[in-house]
mmCIF file of the N, C-alpha and C atoms, coordinates in Angstrom:
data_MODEL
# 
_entry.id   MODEL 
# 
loop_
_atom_site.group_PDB 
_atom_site.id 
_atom_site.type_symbol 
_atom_site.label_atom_id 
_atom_site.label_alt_id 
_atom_site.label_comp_id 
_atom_site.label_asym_id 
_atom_site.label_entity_id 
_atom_site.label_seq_id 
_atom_site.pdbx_PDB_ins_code 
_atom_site.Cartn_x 
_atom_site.Cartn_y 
_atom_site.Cartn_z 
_atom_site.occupancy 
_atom_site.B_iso_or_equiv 
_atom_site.pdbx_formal_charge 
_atom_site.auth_seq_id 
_atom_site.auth_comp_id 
_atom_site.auth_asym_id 
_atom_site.auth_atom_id 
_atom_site.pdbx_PDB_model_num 
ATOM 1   N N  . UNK A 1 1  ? -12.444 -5.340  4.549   1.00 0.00 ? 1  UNK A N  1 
ATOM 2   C CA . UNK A 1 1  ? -11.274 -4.579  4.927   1.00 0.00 ? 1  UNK A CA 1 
ATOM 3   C C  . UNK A 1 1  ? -11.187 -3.350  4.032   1.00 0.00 ? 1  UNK A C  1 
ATOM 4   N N  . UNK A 1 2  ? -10.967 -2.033  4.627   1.00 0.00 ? 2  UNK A N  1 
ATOM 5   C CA . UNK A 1 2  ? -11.066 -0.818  3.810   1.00 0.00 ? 2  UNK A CA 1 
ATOM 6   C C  . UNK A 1 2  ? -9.264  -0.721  3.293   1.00 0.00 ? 2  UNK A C  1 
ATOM 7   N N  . UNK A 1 3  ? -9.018  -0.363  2.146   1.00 0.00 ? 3  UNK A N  1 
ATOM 8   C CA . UNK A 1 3  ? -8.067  -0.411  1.251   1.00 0.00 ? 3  UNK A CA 1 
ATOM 9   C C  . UNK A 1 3  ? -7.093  0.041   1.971   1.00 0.00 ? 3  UNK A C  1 
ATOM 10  N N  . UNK A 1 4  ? -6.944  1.156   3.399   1.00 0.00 ? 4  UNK A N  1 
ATOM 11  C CA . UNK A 1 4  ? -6.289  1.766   3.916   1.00 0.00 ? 4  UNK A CA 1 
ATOM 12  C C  . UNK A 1 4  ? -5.830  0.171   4.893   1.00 0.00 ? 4  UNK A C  1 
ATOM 13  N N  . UNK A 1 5  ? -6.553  -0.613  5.035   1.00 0.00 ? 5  UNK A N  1 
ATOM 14  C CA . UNK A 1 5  ? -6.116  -1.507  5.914   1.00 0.00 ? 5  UNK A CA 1 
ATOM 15  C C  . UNK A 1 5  ? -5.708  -2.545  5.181   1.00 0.00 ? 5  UNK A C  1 
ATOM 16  N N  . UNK A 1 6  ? -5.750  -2.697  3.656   1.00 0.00 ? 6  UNK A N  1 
ATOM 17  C CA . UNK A 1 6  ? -5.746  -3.608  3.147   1.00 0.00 ? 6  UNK A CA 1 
ATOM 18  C C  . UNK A 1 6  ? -3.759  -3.172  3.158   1.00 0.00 ? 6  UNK A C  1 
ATOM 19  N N  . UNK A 1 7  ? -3.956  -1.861  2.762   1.00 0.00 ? 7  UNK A N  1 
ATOM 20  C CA . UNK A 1 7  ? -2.324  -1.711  2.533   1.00 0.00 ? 7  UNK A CA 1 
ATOM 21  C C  . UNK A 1 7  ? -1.345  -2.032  3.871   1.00 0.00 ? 7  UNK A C  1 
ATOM 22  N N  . UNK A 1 8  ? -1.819  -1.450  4.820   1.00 0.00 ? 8  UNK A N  1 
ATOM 23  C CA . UNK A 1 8  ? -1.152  -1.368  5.911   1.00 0.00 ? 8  UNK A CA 1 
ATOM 24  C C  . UNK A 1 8  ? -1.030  -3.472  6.130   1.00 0.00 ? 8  UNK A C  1 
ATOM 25  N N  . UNK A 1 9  ? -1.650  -4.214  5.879   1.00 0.00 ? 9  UNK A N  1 
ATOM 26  C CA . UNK A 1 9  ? -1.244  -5.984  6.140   1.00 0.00 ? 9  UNK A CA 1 
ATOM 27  C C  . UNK A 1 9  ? -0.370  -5.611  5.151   1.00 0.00 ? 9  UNK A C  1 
ATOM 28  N N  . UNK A 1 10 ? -0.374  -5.609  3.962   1.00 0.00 ? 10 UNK A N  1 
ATOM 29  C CA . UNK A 1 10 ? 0.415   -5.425  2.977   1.00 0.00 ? 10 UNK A CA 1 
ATOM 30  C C  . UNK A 1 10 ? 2.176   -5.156  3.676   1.00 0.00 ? 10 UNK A C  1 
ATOM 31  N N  . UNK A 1 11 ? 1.998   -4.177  3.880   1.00 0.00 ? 11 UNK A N  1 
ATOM 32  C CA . UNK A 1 11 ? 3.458   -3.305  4.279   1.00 0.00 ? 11 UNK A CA 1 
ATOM 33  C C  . UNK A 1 11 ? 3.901   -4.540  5.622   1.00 0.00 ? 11 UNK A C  1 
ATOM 34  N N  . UNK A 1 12 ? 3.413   -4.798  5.721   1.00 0.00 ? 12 UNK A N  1 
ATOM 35  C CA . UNK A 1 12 ? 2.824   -5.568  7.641   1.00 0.00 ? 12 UNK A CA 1 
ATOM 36  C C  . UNK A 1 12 ? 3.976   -6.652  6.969   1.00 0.00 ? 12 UNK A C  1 
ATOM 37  N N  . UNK A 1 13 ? 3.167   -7.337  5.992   1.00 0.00 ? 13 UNK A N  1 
ATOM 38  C CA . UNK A 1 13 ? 3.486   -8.578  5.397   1.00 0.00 ? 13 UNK A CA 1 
ATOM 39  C C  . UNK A 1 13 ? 4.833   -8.611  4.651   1.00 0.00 ? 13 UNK A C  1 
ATOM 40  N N  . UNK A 1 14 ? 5.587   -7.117  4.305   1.00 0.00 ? 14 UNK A N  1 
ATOM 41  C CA . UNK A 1 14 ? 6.681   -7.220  3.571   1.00 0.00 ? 14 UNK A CA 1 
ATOM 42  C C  . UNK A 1 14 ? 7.874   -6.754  4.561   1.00 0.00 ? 14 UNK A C  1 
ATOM 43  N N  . UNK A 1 15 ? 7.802   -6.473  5.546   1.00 0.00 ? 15 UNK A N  1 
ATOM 44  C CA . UNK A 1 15 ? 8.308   -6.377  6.440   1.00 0.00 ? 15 UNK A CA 1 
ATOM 45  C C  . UNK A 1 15 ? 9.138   -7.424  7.074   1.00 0.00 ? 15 UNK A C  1 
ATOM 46  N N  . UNK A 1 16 ? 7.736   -8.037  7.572   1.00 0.00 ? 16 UNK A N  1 
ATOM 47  C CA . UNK A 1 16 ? 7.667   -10.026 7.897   1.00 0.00 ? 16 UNK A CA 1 
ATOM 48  C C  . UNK A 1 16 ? 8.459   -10.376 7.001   1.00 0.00 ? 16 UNK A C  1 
ATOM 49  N N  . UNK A 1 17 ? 8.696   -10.531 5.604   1.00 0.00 ? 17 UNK A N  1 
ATOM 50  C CA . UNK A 1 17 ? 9.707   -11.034 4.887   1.00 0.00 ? 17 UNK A CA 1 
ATOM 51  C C  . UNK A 1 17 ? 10.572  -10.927 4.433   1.00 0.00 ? 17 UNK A C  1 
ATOM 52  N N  . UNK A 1 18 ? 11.033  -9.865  4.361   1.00 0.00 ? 18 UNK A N  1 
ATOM 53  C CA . UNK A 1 18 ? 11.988  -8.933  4.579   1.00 0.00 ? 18 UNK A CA 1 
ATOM 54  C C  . UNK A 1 18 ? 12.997  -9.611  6.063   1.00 0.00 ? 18 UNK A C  1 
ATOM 55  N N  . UNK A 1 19 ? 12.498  -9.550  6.724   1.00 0.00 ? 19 UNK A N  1 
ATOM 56  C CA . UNK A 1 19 ? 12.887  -9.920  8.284   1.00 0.00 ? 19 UNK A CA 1 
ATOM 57  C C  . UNK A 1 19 ? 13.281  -11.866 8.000   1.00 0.00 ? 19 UNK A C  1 
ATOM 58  N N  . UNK A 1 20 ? 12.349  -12.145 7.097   1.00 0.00 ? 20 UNK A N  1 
ATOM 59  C CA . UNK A 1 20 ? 12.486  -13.819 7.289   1.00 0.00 ? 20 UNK A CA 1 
ATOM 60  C C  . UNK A 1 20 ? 13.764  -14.134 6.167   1.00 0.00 ? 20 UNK A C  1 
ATOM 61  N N  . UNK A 1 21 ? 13.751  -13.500 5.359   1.00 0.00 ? 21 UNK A N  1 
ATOM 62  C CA . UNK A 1 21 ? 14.832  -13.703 4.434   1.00 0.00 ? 21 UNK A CA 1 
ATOM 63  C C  . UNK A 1 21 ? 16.263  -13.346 4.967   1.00 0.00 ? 21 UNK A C  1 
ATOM 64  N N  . UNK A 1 22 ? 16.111  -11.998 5.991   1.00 0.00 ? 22 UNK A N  1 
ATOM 65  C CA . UNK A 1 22 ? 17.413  -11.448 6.421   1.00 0.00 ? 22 UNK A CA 1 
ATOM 66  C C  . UNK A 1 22 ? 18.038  -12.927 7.398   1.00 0.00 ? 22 UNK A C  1 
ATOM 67  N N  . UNK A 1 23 ? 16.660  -13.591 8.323   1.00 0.00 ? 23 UNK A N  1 
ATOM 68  C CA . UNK A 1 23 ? 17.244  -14.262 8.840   1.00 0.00 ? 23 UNK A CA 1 
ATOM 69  C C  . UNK A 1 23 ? 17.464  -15.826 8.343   1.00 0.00 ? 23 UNK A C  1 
ATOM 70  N N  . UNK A 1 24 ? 17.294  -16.183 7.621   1.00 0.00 ? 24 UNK A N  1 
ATOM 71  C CA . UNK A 1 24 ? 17.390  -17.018 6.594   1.00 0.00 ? 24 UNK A CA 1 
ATOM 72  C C  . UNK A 1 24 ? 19.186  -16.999 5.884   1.00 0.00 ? 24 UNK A C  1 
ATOM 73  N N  . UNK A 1 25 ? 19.078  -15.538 5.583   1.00 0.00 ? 25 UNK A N  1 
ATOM 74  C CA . UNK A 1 25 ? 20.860  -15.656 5.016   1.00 0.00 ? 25 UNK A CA 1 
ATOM 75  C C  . UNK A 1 25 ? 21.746  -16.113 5.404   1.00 0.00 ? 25 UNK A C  1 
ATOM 76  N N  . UNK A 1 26 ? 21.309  -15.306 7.120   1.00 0.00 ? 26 UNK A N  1 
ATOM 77  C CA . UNK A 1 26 ? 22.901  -15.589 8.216   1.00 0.00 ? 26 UNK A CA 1 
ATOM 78  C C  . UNK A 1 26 ? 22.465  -16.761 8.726   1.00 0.00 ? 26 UNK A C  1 
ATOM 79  N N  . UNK A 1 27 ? 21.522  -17.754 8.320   1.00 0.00 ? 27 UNK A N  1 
ATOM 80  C CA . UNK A 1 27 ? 21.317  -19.068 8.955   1.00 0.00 ? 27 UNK A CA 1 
ATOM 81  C C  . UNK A 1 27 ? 22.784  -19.628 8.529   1.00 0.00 ? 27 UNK A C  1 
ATOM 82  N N  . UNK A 1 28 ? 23.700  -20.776 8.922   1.00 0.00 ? 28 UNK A N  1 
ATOM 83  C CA . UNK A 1 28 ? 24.699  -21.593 8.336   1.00 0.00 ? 28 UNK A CA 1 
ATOM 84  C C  . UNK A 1 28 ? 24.218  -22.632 7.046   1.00 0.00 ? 28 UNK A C  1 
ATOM 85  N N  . UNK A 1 29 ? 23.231  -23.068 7.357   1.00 0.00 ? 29 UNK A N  1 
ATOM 86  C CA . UNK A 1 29 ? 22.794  -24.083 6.390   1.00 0.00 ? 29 UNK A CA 1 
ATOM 87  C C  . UNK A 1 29 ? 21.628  -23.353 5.487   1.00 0.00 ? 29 UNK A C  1 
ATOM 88  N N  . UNK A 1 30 ? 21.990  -22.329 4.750   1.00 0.00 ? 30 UNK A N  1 
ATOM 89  C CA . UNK A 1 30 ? 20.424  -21.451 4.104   1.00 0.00 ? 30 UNK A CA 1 
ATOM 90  C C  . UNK A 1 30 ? 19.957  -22.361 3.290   1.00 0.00 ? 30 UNK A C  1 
ATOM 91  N N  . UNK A 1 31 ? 19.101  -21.896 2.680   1.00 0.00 ? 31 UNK A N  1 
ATOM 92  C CA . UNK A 1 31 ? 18.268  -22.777 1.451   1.00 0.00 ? 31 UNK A CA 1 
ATOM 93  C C  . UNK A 1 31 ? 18.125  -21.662 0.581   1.00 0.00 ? 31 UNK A C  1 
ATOM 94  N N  . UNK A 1 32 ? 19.241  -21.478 -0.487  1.00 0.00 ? 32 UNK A N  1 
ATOM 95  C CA . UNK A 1 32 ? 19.366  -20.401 -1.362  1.00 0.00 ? 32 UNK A CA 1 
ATOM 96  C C  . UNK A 1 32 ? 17.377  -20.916 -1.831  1.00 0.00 ? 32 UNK A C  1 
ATOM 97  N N  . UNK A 1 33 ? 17.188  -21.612 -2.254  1.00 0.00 ? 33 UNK A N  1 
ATOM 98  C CA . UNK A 1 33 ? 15.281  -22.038 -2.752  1.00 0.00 ? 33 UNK A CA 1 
ATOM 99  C C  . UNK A 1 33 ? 14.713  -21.189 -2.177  1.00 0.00 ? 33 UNK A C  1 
ATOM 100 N N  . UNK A 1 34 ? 14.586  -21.469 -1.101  1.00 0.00 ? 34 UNK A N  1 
ATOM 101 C CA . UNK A 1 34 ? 13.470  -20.849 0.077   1.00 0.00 ? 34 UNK A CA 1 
ATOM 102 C C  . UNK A 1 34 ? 13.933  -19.008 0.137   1.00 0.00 ? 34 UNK A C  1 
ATOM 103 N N  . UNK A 1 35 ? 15.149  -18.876 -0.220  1.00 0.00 ? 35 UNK A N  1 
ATOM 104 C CA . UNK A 1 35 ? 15.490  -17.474 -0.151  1.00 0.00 ? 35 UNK A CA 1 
ATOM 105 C C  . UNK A 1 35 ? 14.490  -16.674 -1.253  1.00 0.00 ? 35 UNK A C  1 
ATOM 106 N N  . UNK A 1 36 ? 14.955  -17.598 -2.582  1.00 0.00 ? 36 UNK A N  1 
ATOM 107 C CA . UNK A 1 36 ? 14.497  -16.850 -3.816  1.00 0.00 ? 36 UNK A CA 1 
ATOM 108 C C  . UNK A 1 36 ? 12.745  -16.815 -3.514  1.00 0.00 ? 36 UNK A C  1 
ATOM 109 N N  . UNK A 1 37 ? 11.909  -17.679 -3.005  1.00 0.00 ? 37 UNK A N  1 
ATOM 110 C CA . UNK A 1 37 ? 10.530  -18.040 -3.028  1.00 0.00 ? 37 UNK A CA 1 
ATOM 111 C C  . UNK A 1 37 ? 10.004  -16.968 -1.836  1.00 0.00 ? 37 UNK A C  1 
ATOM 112 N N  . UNK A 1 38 ? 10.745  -16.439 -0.959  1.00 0.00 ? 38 UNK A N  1 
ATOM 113 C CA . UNK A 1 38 ? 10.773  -15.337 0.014   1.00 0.00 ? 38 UNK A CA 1 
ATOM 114 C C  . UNK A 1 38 ? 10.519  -13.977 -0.999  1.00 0.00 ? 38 UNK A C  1 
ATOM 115 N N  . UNK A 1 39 ? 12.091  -14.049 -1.621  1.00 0.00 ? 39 UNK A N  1 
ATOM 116 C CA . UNK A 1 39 ? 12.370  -12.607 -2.577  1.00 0.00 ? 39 UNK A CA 1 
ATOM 117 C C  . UNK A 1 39 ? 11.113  -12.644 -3.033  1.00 0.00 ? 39 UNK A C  1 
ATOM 118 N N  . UNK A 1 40 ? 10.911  -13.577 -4.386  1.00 0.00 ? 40 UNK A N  1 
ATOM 119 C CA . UNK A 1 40 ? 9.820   -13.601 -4.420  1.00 0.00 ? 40 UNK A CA 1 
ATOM 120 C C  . UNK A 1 40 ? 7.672   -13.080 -4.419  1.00 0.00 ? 40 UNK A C  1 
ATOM 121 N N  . UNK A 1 41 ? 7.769   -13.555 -3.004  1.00 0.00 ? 41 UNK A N  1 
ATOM 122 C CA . UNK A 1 41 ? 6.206   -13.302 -2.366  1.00 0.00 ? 41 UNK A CA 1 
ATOM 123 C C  . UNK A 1 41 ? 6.372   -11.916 -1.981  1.00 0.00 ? 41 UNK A C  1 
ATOM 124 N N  . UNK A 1 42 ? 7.949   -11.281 -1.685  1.00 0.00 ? 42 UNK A N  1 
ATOM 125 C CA . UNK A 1 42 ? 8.237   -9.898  -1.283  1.00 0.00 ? 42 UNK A CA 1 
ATOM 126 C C  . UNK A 1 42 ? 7.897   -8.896  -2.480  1.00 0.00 ? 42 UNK A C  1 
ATOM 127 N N  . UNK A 1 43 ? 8.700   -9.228  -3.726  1.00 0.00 ? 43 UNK A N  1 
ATOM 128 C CA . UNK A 1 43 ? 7.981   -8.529  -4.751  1.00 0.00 ? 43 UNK A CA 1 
ATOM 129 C C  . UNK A 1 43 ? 7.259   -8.343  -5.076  1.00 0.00 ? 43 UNK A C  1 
ATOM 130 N N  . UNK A 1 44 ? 5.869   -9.506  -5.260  1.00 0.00 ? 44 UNK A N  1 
ATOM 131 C CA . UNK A 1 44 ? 4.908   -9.344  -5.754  1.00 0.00 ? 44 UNK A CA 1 
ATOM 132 C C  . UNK A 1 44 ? 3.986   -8.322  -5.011  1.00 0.00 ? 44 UNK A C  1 
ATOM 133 N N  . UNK A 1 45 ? 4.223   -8.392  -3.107  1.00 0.00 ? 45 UNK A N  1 
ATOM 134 C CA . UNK A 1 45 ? 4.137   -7.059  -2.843  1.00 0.00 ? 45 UNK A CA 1 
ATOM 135 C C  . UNK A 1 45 ? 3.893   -6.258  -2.947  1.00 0.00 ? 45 UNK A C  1 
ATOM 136 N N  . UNK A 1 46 ? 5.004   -5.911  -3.471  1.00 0.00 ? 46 UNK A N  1 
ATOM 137 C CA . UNK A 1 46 ? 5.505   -4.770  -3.563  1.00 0.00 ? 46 UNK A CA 1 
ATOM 138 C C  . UNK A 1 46 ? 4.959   -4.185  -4.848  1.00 0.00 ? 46 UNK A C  1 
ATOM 139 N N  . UNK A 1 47 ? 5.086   -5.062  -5.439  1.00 0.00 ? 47 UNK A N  1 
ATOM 140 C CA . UNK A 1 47 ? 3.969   -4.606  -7.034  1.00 0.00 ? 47 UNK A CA 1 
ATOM 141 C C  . UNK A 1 47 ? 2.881   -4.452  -6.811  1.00 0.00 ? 47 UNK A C  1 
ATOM 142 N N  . UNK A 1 48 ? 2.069   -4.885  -5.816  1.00 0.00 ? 48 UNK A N  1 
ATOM 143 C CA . UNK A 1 48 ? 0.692   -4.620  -5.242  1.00 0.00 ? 48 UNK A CA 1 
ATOM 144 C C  . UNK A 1 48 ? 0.414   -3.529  -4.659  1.00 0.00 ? 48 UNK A C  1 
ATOM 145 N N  . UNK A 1 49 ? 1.772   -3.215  -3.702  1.00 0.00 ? 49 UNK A N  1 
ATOM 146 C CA . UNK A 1 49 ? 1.338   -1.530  -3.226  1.00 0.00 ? 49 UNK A CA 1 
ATOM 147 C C  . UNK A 1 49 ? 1.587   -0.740  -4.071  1.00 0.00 ? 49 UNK A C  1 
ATOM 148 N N  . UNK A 1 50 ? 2.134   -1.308  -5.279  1.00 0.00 ? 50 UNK A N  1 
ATOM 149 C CA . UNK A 1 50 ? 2.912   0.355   -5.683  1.00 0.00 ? 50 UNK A CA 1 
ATOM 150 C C  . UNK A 1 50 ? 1.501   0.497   -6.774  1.00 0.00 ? 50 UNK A C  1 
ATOM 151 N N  . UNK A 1 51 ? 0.932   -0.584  -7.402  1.00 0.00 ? 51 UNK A N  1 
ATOM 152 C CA . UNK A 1 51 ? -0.503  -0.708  -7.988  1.00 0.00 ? 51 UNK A CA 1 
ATOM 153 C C  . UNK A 1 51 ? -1.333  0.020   -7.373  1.00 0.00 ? 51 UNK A C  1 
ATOM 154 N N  . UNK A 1 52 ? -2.009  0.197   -5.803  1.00 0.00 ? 52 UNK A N  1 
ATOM 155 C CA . UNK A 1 52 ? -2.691  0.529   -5.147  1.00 0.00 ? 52 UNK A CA 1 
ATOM 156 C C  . UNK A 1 52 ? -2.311  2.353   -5.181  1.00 0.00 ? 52 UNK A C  1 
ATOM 157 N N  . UNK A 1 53 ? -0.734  2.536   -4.776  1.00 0.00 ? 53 UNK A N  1 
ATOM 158 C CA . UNK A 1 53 ? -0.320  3.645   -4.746  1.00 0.00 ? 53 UNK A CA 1 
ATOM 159 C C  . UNK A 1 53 ? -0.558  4.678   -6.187  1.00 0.00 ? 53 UNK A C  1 
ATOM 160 N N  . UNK A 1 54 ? -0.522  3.780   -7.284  1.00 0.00 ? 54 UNK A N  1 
ATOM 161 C CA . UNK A 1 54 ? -0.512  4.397   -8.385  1.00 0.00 ? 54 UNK A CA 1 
ATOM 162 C C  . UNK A 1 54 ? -2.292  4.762   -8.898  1.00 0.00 ? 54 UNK A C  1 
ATOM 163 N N  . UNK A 1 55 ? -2.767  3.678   -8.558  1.00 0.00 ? 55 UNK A N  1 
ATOM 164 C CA . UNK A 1 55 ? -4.499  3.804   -8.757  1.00 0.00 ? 55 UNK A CA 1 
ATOM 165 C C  . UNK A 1 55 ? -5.192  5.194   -7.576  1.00 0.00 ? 55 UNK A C  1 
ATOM 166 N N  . UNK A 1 56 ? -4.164  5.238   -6.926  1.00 0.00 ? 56 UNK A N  1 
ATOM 167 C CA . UNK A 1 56 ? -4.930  6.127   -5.974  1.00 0.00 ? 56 UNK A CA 1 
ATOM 168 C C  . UNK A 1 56 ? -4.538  7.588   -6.186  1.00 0.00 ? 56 UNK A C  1 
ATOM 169 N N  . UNK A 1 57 ? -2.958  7.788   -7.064  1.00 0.00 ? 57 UNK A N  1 
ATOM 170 C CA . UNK A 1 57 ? -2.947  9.476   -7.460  1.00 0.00 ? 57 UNK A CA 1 
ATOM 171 C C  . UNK A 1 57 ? -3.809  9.522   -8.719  1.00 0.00 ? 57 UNK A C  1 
ATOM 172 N N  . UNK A 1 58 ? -4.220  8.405   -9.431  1.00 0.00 ? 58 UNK A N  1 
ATOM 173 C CA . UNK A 1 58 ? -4.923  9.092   -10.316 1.00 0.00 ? 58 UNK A CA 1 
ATOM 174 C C  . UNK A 1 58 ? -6.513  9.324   -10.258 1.00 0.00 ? 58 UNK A C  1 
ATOM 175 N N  . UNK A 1 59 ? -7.128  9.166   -9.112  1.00 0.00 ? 59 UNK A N  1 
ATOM 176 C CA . UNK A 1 59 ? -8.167  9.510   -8.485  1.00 0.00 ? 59 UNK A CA 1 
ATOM 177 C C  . UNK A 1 59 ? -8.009  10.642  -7.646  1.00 0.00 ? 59 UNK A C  1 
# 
């Protein structure tokens, strides 16, 4: 997978959770757990693109 595609699952993927957490909140019975383990896999993310983003202005 070329890095341009690697990012774009990336963004793909934080989206997706982003979306699963929103609907997770307004569930009645949430699982504050499962919220934080969402937040979570979302950050690390997000620390991954911004890694990728940052390795790539200094090239």
């Amino acid at each position: 997978m070329s890095l341009q595609g690697h990012v774009v699952e990336l963004q793909r993927r934080h989206e997706a959770l982003e979306k699963e957490i929103e609907q997770e909140r307004l569930h009645p019975t949430r699982d504050d757990m499962k919220v934080f383990e969402l937040k979570k896999k979302k950050l690390q993310i997000k620390d991954e693109l911004s890694k990728i983003r940052e390795a790539e202005t200094l090239h």
